[in-house]
GUTOR-837600 format. One record per residue: y, x, z of N, C-alpha, C in turn; residue in one letter. Coordinates in steps of 0.02 Angstrom, whole numbers, padded with zeros to 5 digits, always signed. Each point is the difference from the previous one (the first is absolute). Layout:
N
YXZYXZYXZA
...
***
This chain:
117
-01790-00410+04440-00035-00063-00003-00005-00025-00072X
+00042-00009-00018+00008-00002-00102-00060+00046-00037X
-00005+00060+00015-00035+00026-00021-00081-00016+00021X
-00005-00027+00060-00062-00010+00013-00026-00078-00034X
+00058-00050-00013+00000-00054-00049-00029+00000-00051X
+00029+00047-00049-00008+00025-00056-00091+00060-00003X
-00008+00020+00048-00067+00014-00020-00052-00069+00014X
+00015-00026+00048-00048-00059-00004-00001-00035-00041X
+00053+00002-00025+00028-00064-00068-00042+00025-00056X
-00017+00074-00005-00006+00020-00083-00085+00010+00017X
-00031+00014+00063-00060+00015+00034-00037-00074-00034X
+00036-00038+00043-00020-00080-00016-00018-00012-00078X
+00057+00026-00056+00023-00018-00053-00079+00043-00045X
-00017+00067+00028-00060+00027-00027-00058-00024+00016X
+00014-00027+00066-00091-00033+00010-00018-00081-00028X
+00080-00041-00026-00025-00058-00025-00027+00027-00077X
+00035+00037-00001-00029+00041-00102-00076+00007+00008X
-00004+00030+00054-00068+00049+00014-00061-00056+00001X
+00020-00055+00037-00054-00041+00030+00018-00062-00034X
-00019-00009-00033+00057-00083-00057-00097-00045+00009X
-00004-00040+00034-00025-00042+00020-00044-00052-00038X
+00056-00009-00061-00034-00068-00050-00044+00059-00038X
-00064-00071-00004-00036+00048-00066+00018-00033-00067X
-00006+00042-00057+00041-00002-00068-00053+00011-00046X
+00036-00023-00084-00055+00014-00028-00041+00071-00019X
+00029+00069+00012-00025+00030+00008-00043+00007+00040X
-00004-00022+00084-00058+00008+00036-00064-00039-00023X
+00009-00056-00036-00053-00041-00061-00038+00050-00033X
+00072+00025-00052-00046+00043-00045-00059+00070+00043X
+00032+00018+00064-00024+00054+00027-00069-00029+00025X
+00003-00067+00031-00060-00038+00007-00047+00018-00028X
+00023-00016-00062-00061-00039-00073-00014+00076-00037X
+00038+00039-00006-00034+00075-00030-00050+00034+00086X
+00027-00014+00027-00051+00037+00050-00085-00051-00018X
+00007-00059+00004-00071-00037+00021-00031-00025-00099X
+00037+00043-00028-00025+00000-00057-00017-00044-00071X
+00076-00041+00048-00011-00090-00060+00058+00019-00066X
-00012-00055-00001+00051-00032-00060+00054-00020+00014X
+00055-00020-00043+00056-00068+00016-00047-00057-00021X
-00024-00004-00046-00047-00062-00013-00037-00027+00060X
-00043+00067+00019-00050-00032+00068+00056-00027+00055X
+00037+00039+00009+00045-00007+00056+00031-00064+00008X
+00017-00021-00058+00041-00051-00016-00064-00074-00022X
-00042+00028-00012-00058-00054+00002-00041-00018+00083X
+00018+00041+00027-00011-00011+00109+00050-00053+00020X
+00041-00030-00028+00054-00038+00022+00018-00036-00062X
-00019-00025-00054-00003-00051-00051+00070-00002-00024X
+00012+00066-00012+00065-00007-00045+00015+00041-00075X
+00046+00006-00041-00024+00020-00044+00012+00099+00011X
-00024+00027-00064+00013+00078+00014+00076+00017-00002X
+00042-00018-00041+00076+00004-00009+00018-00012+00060X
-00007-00063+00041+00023-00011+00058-00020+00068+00056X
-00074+00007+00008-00004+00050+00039+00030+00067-00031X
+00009+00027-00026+00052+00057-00044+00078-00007+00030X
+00024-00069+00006+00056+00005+00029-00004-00005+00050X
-00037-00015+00058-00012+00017+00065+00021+00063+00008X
-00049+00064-00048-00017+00054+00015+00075+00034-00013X
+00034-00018-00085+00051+00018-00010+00073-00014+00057X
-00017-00037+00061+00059-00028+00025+00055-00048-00001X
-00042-00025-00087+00049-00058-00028-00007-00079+00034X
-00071-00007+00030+00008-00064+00046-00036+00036+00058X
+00022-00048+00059-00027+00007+00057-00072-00040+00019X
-00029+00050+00010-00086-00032+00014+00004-00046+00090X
-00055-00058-00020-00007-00007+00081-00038+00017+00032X
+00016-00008+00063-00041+00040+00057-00082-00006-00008X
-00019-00085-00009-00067-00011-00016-00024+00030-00071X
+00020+00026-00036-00023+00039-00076-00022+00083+00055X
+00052+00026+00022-00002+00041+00039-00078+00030+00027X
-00010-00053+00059-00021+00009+00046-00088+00012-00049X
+00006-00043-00060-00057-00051-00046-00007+00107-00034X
+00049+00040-00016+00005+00050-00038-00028+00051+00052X
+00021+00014+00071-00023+00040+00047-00086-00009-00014X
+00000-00053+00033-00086-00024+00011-00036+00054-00065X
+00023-00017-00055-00034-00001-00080+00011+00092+00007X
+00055+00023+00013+00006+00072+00001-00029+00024+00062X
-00022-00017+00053-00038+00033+00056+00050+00015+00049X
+00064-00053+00021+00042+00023+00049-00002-00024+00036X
-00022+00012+00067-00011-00061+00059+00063-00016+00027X
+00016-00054-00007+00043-00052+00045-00008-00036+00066X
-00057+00029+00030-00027-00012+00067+00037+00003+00060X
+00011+00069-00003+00035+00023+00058+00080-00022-00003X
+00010-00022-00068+00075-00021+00011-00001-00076+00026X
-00051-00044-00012-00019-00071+00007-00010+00007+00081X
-00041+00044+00028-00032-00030+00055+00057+00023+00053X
+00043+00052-00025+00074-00009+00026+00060-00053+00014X
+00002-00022-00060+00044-00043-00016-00035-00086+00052X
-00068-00008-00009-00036-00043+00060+00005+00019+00071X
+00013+00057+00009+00004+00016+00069+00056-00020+00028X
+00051-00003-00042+00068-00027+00025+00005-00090+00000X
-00046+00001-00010-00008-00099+00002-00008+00002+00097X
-00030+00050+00010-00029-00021+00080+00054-00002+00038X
+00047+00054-00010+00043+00018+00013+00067-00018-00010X
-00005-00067-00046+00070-00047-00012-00034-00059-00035X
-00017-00072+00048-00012-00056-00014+00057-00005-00052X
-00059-00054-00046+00039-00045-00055+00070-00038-00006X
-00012-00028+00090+00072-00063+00010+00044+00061+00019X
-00002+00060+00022+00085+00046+00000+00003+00009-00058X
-00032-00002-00028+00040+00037-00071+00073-00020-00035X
-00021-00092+00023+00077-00029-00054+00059-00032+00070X
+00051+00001-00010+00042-00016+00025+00001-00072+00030X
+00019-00024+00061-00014-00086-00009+00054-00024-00031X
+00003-00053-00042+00039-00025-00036+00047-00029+00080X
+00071+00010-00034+00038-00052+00063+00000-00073-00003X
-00001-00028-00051-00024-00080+00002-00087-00002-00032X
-00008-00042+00027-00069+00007-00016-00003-00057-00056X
-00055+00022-00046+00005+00001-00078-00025-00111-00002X
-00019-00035+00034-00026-00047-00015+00069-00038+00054X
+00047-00006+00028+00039-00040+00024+00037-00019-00046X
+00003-00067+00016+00063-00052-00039+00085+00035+00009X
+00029+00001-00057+00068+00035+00005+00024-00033+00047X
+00076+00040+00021+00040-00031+00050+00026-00097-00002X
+00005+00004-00063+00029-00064-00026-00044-00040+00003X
-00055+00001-00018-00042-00060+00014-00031-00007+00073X
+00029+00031+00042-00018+00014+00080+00029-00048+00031X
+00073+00009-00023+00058-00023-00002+00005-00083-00029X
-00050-00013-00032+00004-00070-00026+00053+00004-00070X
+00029+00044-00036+00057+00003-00025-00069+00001-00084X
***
């Protein structure tokens, strides 16, 4: 049984390597040399300066999602099918489950002034 631990453990340990999820600034740069821009252009699609987009690419700051999505479009990557996914799960889990109900509810007078105190 140990042994069968230990292959799932290290199985697991190769496929988070394998499949690493966040995109980085290399997948930027892989972007922008495939669709044939600049850092300038790139970084002029989202009104920031070129240094800044350079450190996107270099890894030194973290880009946001809306620069992102603004860089796909501009490089020819459709974000469609991930969108009309991510909407499909609206049908499928109303707004009001999402948050927890608060246990006192947020507009009642504290105990003490209930209390007259």
């Amino acid at each position: 049984m140990l042994f069968v631990t230990r292959v799932r453990q290290a199985k697991r340990i190769e496929l988070v390597g394998k499949y690493d999820k966040r995109f980085t600034g290399d997948d930027l740069r892989r972007m922008r040399k495939v669709a044939g821009k600049t850092t300038q252009e790139m970084a002029n699609l989202v009104g920031v300066e070129r240094g800044t987009y350079e450190n996107y690419e270099k890894g030194v700051s973290k880009f946001p999602y809306e620069y992102f999505e603004v860089w796909c479009d501009a490089c020819g990557i459709n974000l469609n099918p991930l969108r009309e996914q991510i909407l499909a799960l609206r049908d499928k889990i109303d707004d009001t489950k999402l948050w927890r109900k608060s246990p006192t509810p947020r507009n009642s007078k504290s105990s003490n002034e209930d209390n007259g105190k």
